[in-house]
PDBQT receptor file of N, H, CA, C and O in Angstrom, charges set to zero:
ATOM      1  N   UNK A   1      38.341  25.407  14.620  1.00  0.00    +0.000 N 
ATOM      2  CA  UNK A   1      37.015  25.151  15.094  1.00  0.00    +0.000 C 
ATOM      3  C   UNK A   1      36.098  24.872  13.893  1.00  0.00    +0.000 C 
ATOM      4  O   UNK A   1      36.144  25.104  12.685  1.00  0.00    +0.000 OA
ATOM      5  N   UNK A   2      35.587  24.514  14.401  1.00  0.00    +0.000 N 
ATOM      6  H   UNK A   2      35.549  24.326  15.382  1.00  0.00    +0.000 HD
ATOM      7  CA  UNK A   2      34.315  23.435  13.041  1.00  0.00    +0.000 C 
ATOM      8  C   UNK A   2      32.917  24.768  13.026  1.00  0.00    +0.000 C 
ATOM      9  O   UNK A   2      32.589  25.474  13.979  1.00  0.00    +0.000 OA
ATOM     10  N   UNK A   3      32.582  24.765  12.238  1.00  0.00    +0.000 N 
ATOM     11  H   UNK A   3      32.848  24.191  11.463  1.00  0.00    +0.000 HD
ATOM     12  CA  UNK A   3      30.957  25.861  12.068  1.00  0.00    +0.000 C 
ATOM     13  C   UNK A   3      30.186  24.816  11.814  1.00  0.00    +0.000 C 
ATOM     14  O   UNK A   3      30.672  23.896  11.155  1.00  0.00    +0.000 OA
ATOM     15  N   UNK A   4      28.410  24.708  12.423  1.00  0.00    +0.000 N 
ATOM     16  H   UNK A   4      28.015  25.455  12.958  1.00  0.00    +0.000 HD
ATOM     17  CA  UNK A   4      27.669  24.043  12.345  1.00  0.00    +0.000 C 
ATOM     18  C   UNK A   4      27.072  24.485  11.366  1.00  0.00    +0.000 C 
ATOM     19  O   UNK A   4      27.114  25.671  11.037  1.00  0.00    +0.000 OA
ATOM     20  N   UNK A   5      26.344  23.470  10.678  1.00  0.00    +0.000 N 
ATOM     21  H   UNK A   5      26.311  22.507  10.945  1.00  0.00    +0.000 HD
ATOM     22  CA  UNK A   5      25.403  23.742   9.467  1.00  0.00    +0.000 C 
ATOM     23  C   UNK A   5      24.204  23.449   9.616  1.00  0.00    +0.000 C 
ATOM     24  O   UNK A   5      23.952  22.281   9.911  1.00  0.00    +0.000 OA
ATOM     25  N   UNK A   6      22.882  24.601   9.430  1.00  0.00    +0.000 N 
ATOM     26  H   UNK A   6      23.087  25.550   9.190  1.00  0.00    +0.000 HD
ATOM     27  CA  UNK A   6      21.698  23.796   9.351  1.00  0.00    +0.000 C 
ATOM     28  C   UNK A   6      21.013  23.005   8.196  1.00  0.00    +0.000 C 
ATOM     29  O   UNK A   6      20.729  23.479   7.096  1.00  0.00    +0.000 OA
ATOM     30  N   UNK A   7      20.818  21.876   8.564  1.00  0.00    +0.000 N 
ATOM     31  H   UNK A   7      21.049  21.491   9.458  1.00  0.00    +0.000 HD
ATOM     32  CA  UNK A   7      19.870  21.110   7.260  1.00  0.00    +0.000 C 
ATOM     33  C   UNK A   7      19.160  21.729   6.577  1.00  0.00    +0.000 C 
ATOM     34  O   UNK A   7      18.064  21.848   7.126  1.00  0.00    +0.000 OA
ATOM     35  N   UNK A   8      19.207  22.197   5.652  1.00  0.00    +0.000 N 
ATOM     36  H   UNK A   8      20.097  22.101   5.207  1.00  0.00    +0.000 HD
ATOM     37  CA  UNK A   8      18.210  22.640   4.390  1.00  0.00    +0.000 C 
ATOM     38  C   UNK A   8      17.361  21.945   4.273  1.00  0.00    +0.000 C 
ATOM     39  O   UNK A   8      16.191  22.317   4.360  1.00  0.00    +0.000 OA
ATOM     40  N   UNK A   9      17.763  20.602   4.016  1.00  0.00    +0.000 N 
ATOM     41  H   UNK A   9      18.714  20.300   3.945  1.00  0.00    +0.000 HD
ATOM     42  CA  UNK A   9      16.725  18.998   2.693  1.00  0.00    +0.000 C 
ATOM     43  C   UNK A   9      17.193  18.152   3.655  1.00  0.00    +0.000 C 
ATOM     44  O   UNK A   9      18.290  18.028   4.200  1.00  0.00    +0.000 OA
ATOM     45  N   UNK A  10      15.634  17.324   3.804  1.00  0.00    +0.000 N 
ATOM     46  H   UNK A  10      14.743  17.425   3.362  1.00  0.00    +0.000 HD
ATOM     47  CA  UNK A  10      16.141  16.252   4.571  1.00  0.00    +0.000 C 
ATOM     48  C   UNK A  10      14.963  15.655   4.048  1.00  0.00    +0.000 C 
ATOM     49  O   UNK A  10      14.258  16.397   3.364  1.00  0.00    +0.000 OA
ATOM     50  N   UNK A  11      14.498  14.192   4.254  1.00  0.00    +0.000 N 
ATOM     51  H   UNK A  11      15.071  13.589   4.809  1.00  0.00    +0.000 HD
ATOM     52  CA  UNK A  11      13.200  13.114   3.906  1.00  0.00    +0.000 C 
ATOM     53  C   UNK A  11      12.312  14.313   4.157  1.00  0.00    +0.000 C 
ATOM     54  O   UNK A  11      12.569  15.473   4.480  1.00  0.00    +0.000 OA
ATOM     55  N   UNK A  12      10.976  13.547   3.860  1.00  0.00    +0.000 N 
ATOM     56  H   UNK A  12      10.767  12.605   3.598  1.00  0.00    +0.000 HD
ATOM     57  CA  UNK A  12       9.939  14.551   4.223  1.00  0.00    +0.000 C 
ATOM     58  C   UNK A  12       9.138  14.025   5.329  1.00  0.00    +0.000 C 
ATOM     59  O   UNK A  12       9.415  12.969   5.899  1.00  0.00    +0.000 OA
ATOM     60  N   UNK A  13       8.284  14.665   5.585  1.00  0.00    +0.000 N 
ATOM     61  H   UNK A  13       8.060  15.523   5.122  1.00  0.00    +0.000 HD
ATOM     62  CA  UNK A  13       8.129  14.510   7.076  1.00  0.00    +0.000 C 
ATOM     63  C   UNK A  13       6.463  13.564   6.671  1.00  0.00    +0.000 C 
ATOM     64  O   UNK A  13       5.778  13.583   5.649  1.00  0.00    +0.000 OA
ATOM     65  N   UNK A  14       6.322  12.962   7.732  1.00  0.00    +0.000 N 
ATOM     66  H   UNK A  14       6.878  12.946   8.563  1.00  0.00    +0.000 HD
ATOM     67  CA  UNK A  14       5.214  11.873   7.875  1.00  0.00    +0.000 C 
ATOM     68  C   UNK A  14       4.109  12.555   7.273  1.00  0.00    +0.000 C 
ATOM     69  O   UNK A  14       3.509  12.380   6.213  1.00  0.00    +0.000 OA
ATOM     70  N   UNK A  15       3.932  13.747   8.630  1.00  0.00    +0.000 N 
ATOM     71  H   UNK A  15       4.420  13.889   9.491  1.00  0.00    +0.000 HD
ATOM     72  CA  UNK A  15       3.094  14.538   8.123  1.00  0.00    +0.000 C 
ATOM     73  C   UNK A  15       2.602  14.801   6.531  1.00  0.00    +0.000 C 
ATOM     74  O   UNK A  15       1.484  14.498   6.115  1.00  0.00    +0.000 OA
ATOM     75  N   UNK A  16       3.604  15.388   5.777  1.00  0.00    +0.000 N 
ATOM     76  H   UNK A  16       4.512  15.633   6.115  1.00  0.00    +0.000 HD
ATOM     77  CA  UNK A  16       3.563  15.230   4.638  1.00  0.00    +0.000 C 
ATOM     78  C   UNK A  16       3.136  14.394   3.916  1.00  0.00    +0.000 C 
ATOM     79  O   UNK A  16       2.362  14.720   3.015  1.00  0.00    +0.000 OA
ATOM     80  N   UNK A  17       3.479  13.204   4.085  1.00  0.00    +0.000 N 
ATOM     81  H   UNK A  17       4.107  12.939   4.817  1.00  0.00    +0.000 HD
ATOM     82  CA  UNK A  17       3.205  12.074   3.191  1.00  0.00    +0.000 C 
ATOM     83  C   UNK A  17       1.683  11.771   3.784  1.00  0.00    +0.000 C 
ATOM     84  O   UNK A  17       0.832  11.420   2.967  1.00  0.00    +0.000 OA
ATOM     85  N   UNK A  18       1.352  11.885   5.050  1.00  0.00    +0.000 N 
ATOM     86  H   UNK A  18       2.044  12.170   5.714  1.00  0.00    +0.000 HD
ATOM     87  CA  UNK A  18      -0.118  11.413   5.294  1.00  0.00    +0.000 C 
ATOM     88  C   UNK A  18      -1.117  11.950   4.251  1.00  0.00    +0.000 C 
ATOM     89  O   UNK A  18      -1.944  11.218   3.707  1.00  0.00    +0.000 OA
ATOM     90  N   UNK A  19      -0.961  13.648   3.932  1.00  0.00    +0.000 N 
ATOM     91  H   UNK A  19      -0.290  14.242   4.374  1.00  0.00    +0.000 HD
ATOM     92  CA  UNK A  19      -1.789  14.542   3.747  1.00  0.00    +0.000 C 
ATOM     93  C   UNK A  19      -1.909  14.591   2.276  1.00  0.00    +0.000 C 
ATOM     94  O   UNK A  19      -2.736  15.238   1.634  1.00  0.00    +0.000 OA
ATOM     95  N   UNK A  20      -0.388  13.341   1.550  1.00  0.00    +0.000 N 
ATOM     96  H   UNK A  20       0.284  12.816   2.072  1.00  0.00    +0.000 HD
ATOM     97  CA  UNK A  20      -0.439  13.491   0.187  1.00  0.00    +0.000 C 
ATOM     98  C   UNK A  20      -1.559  12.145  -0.231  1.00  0.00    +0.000 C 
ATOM     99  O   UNK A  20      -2.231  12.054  -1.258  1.00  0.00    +0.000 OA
ATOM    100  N   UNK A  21      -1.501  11.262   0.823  1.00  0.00    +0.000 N 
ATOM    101  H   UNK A  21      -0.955  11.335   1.658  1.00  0.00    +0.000 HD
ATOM    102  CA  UNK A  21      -2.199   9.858   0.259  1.00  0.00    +0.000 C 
ATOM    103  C   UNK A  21      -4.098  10.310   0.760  1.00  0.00    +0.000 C 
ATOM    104  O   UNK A  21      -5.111  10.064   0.105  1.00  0.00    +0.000 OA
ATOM    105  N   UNK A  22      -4.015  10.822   1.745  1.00  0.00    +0.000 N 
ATOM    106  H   UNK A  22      -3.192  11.022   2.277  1.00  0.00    +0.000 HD
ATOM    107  CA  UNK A  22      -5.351  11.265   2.213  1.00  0.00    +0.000 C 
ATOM    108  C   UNK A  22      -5.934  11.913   0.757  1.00  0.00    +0.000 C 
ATOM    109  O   UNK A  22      -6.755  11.227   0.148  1.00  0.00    +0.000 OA
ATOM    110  N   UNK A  23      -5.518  13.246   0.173  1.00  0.00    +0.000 N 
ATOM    111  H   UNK A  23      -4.851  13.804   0.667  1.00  0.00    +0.000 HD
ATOM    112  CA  UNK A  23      -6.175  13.798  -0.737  1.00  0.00    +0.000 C 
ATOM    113  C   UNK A  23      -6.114  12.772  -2.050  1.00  0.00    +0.000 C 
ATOM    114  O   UNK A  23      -6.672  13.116  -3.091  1.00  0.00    +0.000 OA
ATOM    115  N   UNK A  24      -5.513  11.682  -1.971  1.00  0.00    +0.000 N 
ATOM    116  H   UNK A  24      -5.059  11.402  -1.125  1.00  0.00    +0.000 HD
ATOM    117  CA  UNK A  24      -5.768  10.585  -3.474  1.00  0.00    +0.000 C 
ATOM    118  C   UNK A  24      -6.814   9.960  -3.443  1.00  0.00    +0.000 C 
ATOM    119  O   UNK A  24      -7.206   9.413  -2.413  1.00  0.00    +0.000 OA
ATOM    120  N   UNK A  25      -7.379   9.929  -4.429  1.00  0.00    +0.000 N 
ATOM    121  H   UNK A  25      -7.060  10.373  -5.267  1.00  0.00    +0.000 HD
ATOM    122  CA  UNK A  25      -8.827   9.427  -4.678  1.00  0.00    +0.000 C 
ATOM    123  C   UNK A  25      -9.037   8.453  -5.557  1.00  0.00    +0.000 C 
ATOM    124  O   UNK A  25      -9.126   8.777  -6.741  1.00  0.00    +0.000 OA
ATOM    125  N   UNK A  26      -9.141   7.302  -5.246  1.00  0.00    +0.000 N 
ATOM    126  H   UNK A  26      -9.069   7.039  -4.284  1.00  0.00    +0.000 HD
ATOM    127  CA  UNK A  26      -8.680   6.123  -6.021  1.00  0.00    +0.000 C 
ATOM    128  C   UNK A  26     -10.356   5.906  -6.982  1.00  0.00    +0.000 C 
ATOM    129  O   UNK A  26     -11.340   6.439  -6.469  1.00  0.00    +0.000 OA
ATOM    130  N   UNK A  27     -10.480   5.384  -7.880  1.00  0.00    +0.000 N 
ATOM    131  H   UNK A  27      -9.681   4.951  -8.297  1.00  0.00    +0.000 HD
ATOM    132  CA  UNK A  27     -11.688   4.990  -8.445  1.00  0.00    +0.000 C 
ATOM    133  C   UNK A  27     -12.294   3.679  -8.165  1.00  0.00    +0.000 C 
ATOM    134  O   UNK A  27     -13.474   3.436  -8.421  1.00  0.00    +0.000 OA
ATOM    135  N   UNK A  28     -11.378   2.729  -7.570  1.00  0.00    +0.000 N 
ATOM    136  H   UNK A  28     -10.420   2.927  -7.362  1.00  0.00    +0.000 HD
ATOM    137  CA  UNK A  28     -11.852   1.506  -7.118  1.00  0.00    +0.000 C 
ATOM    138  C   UNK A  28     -12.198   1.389  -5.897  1.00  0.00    +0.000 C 
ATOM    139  O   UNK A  28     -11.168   0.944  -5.390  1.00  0.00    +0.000 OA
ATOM    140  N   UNK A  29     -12.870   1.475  -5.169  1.00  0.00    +0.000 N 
ATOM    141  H   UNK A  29     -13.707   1.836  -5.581  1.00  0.00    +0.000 HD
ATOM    142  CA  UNK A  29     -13.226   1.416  -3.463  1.00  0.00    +0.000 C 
ATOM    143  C   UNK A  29     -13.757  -0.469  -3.400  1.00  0.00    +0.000 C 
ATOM    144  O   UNK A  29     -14.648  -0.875  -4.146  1.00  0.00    +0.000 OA
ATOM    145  N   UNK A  30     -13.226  -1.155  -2.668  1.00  0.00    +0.000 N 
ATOM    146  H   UNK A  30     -12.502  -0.825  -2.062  1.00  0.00    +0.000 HD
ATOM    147  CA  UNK A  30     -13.782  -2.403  -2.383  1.00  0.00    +0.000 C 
ATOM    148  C   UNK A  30     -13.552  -2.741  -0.792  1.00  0.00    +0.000 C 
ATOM    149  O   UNK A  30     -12.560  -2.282  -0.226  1.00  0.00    +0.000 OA
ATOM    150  N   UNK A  31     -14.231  -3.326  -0.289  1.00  0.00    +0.000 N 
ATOM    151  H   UNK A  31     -15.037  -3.699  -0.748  1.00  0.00    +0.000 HD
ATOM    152  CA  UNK A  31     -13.831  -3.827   1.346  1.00  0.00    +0.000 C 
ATOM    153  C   UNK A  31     -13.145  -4.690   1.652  1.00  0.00    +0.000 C 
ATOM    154  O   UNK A  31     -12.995  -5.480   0.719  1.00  0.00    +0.000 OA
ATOM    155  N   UNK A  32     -12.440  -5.048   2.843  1.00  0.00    +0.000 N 
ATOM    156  H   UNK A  32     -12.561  -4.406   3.601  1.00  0.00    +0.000 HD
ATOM    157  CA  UNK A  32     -11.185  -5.916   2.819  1.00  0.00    +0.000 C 
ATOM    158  C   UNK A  32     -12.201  -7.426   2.940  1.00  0.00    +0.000 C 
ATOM    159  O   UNK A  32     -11.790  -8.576   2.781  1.00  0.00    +0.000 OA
ATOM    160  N   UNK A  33     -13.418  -7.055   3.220  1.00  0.00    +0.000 N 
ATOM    161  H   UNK A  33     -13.752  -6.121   3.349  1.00  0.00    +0.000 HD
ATOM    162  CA  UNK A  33     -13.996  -8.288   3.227  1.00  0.00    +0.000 C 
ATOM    163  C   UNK A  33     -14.111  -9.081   1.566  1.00  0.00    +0.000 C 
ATOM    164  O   UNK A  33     -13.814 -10.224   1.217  1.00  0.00    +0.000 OA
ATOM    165  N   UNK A  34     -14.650  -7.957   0.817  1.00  0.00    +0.000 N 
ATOM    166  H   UNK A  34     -14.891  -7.029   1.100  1.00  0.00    +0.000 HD
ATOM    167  CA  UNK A  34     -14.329  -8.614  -0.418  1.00  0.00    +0.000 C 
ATOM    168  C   UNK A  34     -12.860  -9.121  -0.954  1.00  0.00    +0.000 C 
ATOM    169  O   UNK A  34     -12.747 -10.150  -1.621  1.00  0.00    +0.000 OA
ATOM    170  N   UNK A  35     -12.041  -8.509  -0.686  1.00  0.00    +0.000 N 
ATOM    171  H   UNK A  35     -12.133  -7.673  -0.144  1.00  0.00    +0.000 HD
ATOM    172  CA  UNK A  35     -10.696  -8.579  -0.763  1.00  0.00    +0.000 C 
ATOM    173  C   UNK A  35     -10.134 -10.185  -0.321  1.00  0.00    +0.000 C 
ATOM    174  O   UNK A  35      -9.596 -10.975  -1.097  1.00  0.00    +0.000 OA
ATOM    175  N   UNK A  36     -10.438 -10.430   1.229  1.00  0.00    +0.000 N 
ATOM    176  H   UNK A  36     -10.875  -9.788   1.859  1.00  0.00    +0.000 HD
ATOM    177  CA  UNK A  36     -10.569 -11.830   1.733  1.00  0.00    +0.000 C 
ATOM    178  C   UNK A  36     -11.171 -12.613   0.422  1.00  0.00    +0.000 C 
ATOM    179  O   UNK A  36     -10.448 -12.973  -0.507  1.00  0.00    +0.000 OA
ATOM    180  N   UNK A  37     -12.365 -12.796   0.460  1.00  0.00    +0.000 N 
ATOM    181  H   UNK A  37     -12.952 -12.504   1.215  1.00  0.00    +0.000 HD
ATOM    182  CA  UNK A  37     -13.077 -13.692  -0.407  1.00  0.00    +0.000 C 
ATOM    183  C   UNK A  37     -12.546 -13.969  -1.748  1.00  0.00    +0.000 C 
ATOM    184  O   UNK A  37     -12.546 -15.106  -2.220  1.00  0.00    +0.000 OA
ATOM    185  N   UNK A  38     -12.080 -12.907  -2.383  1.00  0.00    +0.000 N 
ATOM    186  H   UNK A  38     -12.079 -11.984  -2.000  1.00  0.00    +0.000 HD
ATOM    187  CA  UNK A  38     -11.372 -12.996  -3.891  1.00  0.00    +0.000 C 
ATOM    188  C   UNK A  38     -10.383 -13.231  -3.340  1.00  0.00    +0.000 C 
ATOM    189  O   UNK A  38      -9.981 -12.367  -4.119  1.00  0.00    +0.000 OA
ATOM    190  N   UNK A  39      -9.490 -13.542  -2.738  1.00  0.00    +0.000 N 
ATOM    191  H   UNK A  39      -9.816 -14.244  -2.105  1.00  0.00    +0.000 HD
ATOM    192  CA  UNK A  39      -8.494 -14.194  -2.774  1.00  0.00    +0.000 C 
ATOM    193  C   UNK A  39      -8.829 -15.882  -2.278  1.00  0.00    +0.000 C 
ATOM    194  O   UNK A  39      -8.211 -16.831  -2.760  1.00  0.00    +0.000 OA
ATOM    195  N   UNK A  40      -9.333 -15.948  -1.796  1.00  0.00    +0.000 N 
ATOM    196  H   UNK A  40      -9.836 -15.177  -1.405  1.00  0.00    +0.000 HD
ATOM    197  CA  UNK A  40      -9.827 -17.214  -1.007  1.00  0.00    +0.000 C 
ATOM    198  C   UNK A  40     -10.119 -17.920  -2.496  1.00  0.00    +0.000 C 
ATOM    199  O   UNK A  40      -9.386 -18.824  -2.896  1.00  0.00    +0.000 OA
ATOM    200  N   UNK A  41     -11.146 -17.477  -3.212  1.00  0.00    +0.000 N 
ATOM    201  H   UNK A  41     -11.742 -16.742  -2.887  1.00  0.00    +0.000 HD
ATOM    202  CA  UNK A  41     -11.605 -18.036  -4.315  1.00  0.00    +0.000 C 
ATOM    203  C   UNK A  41     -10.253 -18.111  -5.487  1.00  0.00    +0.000 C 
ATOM    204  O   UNK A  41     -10.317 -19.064  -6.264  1.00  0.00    +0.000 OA
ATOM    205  N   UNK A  42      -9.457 -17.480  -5.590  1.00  0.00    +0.000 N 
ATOM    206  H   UNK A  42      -9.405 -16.707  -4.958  1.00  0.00    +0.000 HD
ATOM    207  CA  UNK A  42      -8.502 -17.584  -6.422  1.00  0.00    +0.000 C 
ATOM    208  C   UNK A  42      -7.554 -18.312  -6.094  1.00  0.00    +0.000 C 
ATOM    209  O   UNK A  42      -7.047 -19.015  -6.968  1.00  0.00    +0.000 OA
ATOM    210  N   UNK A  43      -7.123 -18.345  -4.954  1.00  0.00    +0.000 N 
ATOM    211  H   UNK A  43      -7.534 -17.774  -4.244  1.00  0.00    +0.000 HD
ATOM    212  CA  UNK A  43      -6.448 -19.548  -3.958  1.00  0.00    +0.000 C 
ATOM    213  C   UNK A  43      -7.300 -20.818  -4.282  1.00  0.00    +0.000 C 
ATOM    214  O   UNK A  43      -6.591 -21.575  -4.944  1.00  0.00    +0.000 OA
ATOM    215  N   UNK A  44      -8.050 -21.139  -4.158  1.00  0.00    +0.000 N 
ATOM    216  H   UNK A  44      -8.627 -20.523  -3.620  1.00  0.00    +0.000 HD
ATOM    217  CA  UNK A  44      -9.262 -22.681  -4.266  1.00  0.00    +0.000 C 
ATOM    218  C   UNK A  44      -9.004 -22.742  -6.197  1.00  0.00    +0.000 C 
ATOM    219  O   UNK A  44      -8.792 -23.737  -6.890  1.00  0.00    +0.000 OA
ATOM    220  N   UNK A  45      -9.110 -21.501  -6.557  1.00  0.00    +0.000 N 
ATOM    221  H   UNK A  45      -9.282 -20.693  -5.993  1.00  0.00    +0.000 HD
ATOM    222  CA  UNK A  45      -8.946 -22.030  -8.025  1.00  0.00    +0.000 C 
ATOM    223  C   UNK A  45      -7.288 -22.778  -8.386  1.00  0.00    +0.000 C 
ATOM    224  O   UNK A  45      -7.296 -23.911  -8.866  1.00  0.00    +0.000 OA
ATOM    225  N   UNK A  46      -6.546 -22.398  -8.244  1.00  0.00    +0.000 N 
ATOM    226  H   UNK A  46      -6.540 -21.477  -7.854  1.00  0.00    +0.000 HD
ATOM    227  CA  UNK A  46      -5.330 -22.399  -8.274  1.00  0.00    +0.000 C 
ATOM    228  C   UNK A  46      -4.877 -23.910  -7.770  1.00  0.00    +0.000 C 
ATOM    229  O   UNK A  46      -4.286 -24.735  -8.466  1.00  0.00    +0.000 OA
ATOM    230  N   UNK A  47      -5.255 -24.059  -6.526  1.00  0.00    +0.000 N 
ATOM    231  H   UNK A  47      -5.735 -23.388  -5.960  1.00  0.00    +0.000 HD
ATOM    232  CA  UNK A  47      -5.279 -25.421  -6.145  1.00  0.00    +0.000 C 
ATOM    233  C   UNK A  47      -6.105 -26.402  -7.110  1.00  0.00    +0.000 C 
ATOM    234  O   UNK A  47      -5.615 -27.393  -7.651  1.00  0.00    +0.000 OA
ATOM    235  N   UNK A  48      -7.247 -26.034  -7.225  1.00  0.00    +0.000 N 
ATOM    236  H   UNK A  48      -7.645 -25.229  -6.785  1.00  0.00    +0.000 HD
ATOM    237  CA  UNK A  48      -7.895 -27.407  -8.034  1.00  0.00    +0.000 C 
ATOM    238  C   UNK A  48      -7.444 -27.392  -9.254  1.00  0.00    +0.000 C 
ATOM    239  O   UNK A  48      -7.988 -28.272  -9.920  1.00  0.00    +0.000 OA
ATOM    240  N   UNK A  49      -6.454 -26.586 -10.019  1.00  0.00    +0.000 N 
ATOM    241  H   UNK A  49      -6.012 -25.870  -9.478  1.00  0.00    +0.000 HD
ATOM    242  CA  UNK A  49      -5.855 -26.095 -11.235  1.00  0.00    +0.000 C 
ATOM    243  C   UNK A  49      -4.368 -27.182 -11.128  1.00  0.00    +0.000 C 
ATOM    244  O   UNK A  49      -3.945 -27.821 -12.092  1.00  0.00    +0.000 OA
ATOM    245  N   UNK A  50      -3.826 -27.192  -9.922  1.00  0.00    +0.000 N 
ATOM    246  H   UNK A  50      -4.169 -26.674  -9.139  1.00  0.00    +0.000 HD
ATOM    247  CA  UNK A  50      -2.617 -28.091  -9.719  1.00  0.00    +0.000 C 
ATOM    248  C   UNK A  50      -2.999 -29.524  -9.944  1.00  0.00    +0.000 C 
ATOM    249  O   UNK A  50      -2.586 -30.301 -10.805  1.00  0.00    +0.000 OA
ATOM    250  N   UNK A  51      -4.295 -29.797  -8.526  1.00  0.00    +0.000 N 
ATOM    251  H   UNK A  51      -4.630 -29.166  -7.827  1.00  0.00    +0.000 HD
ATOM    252  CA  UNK A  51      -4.733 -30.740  -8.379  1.00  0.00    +0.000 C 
ATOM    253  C   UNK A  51      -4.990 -32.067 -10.355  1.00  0.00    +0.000 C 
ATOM    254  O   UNK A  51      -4.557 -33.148 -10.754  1.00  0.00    +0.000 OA
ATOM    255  N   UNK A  52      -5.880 -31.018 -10.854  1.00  0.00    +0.000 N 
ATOM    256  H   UNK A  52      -6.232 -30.140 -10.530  1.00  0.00    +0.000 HD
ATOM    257  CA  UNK A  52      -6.564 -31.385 -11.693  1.00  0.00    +0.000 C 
ATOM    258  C   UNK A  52      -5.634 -31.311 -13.553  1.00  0.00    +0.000 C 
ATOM    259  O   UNK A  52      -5.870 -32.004 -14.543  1.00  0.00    +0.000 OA
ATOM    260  N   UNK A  53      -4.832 -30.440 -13.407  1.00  0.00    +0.000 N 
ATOM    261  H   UNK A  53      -4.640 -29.877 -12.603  1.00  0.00    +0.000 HD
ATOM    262  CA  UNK A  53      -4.045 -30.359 -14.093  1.00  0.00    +0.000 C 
ATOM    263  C   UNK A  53      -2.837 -31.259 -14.371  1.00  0.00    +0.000 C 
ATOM    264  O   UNK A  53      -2.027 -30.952 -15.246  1.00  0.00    +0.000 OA
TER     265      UNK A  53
């Protein structure tokens, strides 16, 4: 007959990981709206960089 074993270690649980990124405190805060726009503008650069290049 086989004996069952309980898991000790296993991944960690969601939970966990929510509560580790929640308490990180980044120094850069920007909005996804700015986020959109700087990319938009770096995209348009890039192109007229092909274009013109």
């Amino acid at each position: 007959m086989s004996a069952r074993r309980k898991r000790t270690g296993g991944p960690m649980s969601a939970a966990g990981l929510i509560s580790f990124y929640e308490e990180y405190e980044g120094a850069i805060k920007i909005s996804p709206t700015t986020v959109i726009i700087l990319s938009a503008v770096f995209t348009f650069i890039v192109v007229m960089a092909h274009i013109l290049g």
